[in-house]
Biopython code that builds the backbone (N, CA, C, O; Angstrom):
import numpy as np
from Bio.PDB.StructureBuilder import StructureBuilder

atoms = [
    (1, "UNK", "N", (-51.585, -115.860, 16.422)),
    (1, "UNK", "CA", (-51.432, -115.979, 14.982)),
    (1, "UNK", "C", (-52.660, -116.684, 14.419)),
    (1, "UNK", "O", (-53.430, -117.428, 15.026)),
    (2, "UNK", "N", (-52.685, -116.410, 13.484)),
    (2, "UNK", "CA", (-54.318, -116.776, 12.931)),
    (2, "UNK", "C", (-54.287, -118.065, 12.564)),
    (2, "UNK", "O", (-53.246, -118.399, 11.998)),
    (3, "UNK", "N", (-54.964, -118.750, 12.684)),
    (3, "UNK", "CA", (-54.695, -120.740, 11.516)),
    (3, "UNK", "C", (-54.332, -120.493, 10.328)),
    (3, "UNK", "O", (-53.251, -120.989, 10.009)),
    (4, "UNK", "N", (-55.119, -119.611, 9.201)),
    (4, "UNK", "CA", (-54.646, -119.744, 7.840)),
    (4, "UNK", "C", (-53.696, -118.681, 7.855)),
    (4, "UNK", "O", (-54.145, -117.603, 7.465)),
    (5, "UNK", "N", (-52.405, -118.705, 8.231)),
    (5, "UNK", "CA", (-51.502, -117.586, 8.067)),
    (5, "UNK", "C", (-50.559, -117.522, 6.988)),
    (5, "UNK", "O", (-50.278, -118.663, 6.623)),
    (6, "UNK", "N", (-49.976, -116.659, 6.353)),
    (6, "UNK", "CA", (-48.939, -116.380, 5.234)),
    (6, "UNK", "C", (-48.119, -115.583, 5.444)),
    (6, "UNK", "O", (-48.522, -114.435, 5.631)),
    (7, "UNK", "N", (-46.621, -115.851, 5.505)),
    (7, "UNK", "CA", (-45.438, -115.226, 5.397)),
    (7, "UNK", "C", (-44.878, -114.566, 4.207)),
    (7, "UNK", "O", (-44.730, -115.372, 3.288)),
    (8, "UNK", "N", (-44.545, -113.456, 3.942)),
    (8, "UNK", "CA", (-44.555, -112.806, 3.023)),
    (8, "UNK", "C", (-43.072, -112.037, 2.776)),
    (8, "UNK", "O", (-42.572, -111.741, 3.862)),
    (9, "UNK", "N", (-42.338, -111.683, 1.752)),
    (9, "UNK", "CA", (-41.324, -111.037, 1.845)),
    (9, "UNK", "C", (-41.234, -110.011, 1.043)),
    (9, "UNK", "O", (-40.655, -110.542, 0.096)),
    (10, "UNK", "N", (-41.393, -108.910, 0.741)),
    (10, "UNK", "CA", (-41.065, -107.783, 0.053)),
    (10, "UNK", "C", (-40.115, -107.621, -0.766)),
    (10, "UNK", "O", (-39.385, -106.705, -0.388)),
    (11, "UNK", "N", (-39.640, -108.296, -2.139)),
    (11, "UNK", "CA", (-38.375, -108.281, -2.500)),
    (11, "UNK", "C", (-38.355, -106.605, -3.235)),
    (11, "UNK", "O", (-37.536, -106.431, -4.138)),
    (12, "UNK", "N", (-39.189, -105.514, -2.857)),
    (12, "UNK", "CA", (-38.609, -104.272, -2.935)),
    (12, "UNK", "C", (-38.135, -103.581, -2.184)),
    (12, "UNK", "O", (-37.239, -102.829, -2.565)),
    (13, "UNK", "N", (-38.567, -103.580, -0.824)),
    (13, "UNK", "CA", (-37.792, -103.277, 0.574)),
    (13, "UNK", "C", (-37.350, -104.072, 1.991)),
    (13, "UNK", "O", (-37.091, -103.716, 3.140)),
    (14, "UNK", "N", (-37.417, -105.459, 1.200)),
    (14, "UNK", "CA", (-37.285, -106.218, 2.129)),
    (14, "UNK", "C", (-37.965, -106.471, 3.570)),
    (14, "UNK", "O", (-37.327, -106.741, 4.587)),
    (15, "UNK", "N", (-39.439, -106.333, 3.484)),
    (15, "UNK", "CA", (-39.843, -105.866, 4.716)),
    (15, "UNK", "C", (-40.444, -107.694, 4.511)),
    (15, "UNK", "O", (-40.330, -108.416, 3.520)),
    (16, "UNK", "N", (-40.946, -107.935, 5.580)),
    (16, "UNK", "CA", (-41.216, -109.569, 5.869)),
    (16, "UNK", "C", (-42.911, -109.412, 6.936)),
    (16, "UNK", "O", (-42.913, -108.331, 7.526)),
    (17, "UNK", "N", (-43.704, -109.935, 7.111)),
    (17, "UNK", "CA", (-44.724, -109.932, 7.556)),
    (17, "UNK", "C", (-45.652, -111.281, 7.432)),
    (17, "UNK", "O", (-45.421, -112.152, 6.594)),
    (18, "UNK", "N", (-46.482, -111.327, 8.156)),
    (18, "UNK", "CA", (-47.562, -112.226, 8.029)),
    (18, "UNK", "C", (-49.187, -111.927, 7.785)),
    (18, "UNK", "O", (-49.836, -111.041, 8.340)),
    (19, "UNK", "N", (-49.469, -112.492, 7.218)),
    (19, "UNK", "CA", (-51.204, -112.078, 6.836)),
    (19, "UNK", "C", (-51.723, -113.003, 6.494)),
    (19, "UNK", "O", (-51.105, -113.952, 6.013)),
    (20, "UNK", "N", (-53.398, -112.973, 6.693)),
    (20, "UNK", "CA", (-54.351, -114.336, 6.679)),
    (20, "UNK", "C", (-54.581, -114.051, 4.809)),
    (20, "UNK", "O", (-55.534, -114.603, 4.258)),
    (21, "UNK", "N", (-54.059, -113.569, 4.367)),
    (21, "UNK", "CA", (-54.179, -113.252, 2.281)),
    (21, "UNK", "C", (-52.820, -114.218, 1.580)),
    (21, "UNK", "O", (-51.731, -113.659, 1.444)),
    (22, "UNK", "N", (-52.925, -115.093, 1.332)),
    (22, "UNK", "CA", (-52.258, -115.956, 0.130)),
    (22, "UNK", "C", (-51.479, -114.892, -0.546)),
    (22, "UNK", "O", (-50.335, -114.694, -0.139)),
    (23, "UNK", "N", (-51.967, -114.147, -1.572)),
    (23, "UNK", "CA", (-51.097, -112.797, -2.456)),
    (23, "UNK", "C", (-51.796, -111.283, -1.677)),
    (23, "UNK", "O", (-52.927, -110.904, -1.981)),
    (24, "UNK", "N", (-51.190, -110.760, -0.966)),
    (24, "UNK", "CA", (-51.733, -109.702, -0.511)),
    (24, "UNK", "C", (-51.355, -108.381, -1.568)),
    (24, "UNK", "O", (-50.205, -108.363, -2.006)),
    (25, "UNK", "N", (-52.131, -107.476, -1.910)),
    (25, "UNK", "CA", (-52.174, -106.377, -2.990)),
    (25, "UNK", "C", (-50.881, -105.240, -2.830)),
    (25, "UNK", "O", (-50.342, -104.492, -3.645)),
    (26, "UNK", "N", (-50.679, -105.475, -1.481)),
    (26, "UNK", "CA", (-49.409, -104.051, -1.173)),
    (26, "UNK", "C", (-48.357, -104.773, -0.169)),
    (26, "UNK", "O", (-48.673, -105.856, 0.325)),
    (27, "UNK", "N", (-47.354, -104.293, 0.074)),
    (27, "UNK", "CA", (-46.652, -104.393, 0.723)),
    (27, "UNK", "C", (-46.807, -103.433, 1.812)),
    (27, "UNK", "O", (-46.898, -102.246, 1.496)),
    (28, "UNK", "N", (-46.867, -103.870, 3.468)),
    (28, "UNK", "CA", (-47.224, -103.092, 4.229)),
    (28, "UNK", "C", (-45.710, -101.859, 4.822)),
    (28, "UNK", "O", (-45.659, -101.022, 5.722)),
    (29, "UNK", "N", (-44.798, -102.274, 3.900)),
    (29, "UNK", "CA", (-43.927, -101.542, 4.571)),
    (29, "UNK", "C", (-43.312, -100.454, 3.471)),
    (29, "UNK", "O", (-42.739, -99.434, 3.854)),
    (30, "UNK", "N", (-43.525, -100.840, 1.791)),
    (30, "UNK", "CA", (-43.211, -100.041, 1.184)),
    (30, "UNK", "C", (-44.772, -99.196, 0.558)),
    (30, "UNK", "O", (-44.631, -98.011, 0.255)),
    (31, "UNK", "N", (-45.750, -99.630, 0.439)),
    (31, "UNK", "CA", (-46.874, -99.635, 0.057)),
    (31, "UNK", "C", (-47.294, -100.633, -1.661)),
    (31, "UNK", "O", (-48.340, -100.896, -2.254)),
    (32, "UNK", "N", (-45.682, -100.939, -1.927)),
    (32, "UNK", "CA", (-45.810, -101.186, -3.455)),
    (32, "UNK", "C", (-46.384, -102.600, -4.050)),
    (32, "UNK", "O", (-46.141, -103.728, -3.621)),
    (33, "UNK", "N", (-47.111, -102.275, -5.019)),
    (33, "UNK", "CA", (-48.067, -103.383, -5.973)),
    (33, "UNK", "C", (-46.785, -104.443, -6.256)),
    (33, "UNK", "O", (-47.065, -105.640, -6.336)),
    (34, "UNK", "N", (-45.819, -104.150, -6.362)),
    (34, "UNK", "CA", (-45.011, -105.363, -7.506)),
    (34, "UNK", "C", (-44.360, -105.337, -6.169)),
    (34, "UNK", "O", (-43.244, -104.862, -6.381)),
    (35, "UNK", "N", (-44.504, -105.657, -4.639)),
    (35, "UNK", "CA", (-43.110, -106.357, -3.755)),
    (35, "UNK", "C", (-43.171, -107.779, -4.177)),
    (35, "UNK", "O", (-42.396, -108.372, -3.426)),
    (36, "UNK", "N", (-43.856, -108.847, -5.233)),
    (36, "UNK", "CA", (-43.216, -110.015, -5.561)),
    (36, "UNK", "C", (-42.282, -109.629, -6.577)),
    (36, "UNK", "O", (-41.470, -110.530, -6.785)),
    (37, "UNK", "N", (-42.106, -108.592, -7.296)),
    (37, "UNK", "CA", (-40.940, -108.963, -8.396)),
    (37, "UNK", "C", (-39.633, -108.535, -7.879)),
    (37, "UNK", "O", (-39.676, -107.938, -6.803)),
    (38, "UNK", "N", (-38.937, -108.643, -8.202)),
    (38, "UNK", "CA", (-37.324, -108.569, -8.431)),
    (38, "UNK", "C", (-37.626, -106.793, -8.310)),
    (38, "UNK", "O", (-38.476, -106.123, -8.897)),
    (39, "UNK", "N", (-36.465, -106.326, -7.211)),
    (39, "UNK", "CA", (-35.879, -104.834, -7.976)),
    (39, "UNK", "C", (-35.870, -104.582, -6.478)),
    (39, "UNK", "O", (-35.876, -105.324, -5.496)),
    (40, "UNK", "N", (-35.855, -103.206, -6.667)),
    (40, "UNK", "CA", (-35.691, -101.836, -5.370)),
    (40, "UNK", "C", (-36.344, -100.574, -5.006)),
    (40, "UNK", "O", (-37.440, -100.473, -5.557)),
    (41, "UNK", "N", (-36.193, -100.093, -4.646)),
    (41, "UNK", "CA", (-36.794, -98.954, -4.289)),
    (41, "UNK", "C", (-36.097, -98.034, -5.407)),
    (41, "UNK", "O", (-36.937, -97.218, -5.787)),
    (42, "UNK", "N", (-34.908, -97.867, -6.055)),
    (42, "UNK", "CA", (-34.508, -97.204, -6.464)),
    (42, "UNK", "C", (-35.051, -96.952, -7.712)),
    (42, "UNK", "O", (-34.507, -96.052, -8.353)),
    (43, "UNK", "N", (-36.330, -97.733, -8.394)),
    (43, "UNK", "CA", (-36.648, -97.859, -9.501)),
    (43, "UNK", "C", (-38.069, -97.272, -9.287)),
    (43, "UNK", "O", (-38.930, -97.494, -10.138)),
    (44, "UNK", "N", (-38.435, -96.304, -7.849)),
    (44, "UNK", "CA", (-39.915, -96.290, -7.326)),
    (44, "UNK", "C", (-39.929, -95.434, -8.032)),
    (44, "UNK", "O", (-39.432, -95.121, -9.114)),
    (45, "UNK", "N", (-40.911, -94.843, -6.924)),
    (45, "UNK", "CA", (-41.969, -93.956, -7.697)),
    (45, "UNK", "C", (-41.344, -92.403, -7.969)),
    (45, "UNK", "O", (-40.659, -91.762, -7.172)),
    (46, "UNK", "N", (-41.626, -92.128, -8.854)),
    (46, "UNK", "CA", (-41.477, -90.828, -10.064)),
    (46, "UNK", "C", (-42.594, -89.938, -9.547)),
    (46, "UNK", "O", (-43.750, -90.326, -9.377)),
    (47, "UNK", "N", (-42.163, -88.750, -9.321)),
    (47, "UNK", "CA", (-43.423, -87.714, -9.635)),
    (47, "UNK", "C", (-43.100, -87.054, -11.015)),
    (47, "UNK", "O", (-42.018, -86.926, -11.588)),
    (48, "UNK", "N", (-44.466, -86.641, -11.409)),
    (48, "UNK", "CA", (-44.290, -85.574, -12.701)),
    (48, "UNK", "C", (-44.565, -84.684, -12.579)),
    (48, "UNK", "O", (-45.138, -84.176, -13.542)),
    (49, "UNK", "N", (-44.397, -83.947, -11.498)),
    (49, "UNK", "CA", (-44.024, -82.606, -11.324)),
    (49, "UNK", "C", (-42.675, -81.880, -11.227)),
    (49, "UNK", "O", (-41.668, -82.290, -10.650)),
    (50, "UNK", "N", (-42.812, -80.910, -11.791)),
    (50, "UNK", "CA", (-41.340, -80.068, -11.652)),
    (50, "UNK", "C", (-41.203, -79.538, -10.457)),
    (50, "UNK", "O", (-42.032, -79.246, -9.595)),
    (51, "UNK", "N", (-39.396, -79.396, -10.535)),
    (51, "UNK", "CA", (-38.678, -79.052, -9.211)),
    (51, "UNK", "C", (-39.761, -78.063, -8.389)),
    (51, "UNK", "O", (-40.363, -78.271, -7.336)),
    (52, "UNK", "N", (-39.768, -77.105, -9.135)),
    (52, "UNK", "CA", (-40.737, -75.799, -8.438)),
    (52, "UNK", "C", (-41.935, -76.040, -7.305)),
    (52, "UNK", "O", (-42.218, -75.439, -6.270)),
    (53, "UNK", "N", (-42.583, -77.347, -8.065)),
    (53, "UNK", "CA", (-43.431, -77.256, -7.456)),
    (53, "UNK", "C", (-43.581, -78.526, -6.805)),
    (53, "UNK", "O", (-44.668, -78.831, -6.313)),
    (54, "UNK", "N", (-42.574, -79.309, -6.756)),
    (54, "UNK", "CA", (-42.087, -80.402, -5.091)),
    (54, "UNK", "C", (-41.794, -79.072, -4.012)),
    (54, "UNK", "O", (-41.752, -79.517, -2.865)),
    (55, "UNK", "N", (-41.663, -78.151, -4.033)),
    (55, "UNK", "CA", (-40.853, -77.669, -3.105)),
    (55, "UNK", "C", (-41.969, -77.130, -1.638)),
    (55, "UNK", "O", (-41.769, -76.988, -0.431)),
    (56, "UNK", "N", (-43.169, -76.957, -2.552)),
    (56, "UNK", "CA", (-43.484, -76.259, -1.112)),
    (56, "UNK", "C", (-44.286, -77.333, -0.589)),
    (56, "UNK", "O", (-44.799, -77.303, 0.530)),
    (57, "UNK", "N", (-44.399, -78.377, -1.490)),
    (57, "UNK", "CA", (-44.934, -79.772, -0.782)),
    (57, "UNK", "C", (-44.103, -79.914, -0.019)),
    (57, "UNK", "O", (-44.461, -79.914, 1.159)),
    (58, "UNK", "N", (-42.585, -80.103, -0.332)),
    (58, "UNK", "CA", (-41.589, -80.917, 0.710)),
    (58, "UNK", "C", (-41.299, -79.777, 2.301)),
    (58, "UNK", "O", (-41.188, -80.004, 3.506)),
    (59, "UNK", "N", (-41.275, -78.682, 1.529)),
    (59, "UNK", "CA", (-41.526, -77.814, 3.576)),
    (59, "UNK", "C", (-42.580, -77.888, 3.664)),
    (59, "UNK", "O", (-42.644, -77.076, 2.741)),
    (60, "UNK", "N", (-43.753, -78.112, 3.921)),
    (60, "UNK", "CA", (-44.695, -78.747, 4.408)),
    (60, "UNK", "C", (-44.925, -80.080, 4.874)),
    (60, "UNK", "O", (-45.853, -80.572, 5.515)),
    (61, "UNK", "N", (-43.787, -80.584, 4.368)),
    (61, "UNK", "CA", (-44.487, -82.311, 4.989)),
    (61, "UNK", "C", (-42.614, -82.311, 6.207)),
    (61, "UNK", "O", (-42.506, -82.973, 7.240)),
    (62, "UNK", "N", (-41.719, -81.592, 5.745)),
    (62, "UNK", "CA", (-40.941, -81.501, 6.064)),
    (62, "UNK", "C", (-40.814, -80.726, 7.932)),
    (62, "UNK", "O", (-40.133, -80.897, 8.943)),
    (63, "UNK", "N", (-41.699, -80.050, 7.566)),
    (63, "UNK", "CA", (-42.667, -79.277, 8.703)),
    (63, "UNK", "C", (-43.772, -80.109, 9.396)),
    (63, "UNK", "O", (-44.659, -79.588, 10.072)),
    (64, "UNK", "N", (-43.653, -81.484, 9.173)),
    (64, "UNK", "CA", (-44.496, -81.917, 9.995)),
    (64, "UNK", "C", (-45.692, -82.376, 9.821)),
    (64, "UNK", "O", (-46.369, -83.043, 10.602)),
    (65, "UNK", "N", (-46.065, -81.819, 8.258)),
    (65, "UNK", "CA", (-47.558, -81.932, 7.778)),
    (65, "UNK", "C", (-47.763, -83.252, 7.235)),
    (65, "UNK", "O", (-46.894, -83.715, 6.497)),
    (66, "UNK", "N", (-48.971, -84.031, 7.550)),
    (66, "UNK", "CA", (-49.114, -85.295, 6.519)),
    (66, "UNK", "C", (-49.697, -84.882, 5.525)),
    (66, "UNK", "O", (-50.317, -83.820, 5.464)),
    (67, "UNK", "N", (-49.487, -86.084, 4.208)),
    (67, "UNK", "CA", (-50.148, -86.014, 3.035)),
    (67, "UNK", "C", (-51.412, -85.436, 2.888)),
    (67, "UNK", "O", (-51.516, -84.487, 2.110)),
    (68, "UNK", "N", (-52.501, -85.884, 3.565)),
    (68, "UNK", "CA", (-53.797, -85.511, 3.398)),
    (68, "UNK", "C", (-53.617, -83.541, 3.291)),
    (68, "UNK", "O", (-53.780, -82.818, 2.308)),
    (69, "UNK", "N", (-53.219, -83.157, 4.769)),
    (69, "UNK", "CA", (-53.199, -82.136, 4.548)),
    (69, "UNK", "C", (-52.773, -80.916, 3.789)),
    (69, "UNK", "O", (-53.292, -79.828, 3.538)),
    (70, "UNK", "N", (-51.246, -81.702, 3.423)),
    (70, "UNK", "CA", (-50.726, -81.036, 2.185)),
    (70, "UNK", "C", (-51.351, -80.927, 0.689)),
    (70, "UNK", "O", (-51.278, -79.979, -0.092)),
    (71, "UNK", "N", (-51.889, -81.988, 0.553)),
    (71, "UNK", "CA", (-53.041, -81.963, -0.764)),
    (71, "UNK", "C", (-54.442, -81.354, -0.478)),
    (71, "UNK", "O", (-55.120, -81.205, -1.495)),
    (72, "UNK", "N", (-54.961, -81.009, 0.576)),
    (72, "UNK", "CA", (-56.177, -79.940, 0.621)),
    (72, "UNK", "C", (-55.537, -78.564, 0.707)),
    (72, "UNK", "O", (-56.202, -77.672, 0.180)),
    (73, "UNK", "N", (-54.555, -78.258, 1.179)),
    (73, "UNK", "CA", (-53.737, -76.646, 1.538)),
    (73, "UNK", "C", (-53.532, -76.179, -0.460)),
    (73, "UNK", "O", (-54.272, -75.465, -1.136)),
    (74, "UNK", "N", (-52.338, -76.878, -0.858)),
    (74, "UNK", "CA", (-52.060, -76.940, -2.024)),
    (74, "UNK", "C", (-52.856, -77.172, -3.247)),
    (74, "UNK", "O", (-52.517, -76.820, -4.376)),
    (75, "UNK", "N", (-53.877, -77.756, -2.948)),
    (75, "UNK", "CA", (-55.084, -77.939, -4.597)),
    (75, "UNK", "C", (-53.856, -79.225, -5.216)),
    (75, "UNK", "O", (-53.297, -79.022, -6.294)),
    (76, "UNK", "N", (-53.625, -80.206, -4.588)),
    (76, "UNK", "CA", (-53.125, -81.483, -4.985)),
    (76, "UNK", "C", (-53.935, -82.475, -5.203)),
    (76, "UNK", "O", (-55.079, -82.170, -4.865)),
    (77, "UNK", "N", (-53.842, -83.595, -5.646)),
    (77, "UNK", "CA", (-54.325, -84.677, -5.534)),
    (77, "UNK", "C", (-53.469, -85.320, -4.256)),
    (77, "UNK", "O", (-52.545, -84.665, -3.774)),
    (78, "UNK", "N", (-53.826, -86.665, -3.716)),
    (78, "UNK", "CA", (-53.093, -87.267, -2.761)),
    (78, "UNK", "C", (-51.979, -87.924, -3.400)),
    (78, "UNK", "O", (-50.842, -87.956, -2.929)),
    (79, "UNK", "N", (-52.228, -88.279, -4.142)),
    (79, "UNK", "CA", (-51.310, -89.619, -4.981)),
    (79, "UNK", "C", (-50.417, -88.195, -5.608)),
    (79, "UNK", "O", (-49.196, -88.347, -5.614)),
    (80, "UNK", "N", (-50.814, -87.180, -5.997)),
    (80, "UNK", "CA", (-49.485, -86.301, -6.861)),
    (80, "UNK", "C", (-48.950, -86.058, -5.167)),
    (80, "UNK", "O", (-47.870, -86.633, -5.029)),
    (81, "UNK", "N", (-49.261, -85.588, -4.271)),
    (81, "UNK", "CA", (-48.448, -85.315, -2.994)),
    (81, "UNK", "C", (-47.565, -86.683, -2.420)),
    (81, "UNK", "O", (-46.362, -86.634, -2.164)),
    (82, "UNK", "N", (-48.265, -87.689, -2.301)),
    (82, "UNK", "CA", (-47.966, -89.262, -1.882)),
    (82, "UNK", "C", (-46.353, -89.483, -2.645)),
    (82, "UNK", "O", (-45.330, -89.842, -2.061)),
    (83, "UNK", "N", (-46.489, -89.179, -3.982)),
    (83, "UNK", "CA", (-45.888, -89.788, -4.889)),
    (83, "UNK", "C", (-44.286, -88.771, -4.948)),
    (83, "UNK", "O", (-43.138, -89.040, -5.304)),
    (84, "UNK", "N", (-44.862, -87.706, -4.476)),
    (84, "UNK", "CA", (-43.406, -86.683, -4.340)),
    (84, "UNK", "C", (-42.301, -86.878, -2.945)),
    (84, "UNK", "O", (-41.080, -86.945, -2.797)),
    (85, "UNK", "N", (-43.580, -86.924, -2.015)),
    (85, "UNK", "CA", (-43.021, -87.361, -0.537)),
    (85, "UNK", "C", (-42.145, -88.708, -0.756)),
    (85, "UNK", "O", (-41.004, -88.757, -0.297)),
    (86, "UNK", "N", (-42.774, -89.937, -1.558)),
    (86, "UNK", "CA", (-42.036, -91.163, -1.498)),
    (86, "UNK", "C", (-40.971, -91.080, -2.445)),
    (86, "UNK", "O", (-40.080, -91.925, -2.353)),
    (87, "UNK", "N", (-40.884, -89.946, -3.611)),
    (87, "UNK", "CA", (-39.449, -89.880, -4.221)),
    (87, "UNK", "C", (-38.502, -89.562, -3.546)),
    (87, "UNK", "O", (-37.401, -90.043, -3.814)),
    (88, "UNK", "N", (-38.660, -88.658, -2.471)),
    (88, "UNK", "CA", (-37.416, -87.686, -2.214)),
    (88, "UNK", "C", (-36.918, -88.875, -1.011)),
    (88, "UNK", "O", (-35.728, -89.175, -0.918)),
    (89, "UNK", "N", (-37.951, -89.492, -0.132)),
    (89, "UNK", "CA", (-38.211, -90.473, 1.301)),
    (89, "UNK", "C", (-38.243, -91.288, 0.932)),
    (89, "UNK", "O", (-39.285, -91.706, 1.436)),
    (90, "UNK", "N", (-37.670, -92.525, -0.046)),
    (90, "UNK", "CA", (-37.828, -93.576, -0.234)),
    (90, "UNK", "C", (-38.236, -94.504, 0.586)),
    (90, "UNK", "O", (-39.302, -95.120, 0.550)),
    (91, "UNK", "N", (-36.997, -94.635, 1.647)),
    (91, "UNK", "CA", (-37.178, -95.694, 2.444)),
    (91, "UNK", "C", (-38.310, -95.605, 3.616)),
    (91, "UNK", "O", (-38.836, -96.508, 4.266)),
    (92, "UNK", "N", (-38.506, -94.121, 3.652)),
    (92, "UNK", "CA", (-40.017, -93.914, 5.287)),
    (92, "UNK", "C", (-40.974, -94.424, 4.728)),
    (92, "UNK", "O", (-41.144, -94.756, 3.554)),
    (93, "UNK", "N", (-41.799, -94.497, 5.874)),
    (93, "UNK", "CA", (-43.086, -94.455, 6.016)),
    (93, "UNK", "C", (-43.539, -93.514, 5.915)),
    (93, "UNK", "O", (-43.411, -92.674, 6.805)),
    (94, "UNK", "N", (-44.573, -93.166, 4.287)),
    (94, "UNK", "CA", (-45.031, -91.152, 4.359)),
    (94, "UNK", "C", (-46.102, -91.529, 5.410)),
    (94, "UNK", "O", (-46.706, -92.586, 5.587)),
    (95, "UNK", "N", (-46.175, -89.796, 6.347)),
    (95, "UNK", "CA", (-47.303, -89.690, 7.127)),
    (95, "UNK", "C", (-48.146, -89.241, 6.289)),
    (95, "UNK", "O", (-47.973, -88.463, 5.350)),
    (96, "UNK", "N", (-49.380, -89.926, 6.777)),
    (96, "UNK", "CA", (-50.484, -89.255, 5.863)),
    (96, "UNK", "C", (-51.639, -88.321, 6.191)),
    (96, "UNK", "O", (-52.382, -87.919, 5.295)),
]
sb = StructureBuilder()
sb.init_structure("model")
sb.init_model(0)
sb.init_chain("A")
sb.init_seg("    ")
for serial, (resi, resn, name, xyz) in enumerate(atoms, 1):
    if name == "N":
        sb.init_residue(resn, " ", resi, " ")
    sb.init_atom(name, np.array(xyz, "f"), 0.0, 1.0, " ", f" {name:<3s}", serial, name[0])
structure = sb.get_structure()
């Protein structure tokens, strides 16, 4: 364990960890900016895409594919693919 170490708690997915960062920027288990505030996962992340077109993202990642690849196949951005995978998967870890 490092000398300057910090214990940390995720109050969005409850995940708990240690790191040599005082306020660290993400949470390593949900990825999210706000794990100091109050709330849940249930309030995450939104895509703004329509049904239609989550779908052939989700058999594709559903199939095995990570993010990266699904957003070069599809003409996505990462974060519009990232952001669909973590609506439907809240609680995983997206592969990327």
């Amino acid at each position: 364990m490092w000398n300057n170490s910090f214990k940390h708690h995720c109050n969005r997915c409850q995940y708990e960890w240690v790191s040599a960062f005082h306020s660290p920027d993400r949470c390593p288990g949900c990825q999210s900016r706000k794990w100091k505030q109050d709330g849940s996962l249930d309030v995450g992340v939104q895509s703004y895409l329509p049904k239609e077109a989550k779908i052939p993202i989700l058999l594709r990642y559903d199939a095995g594919m990570g993010c990266v690849k699904i957003a070069i196949d599809l003409n996505h951005t990462f974060s519009t693919v990232y952001d669909v995978i973590k609506e439907t998967y809240p609680q995983d870890n997206v592969r990327l």
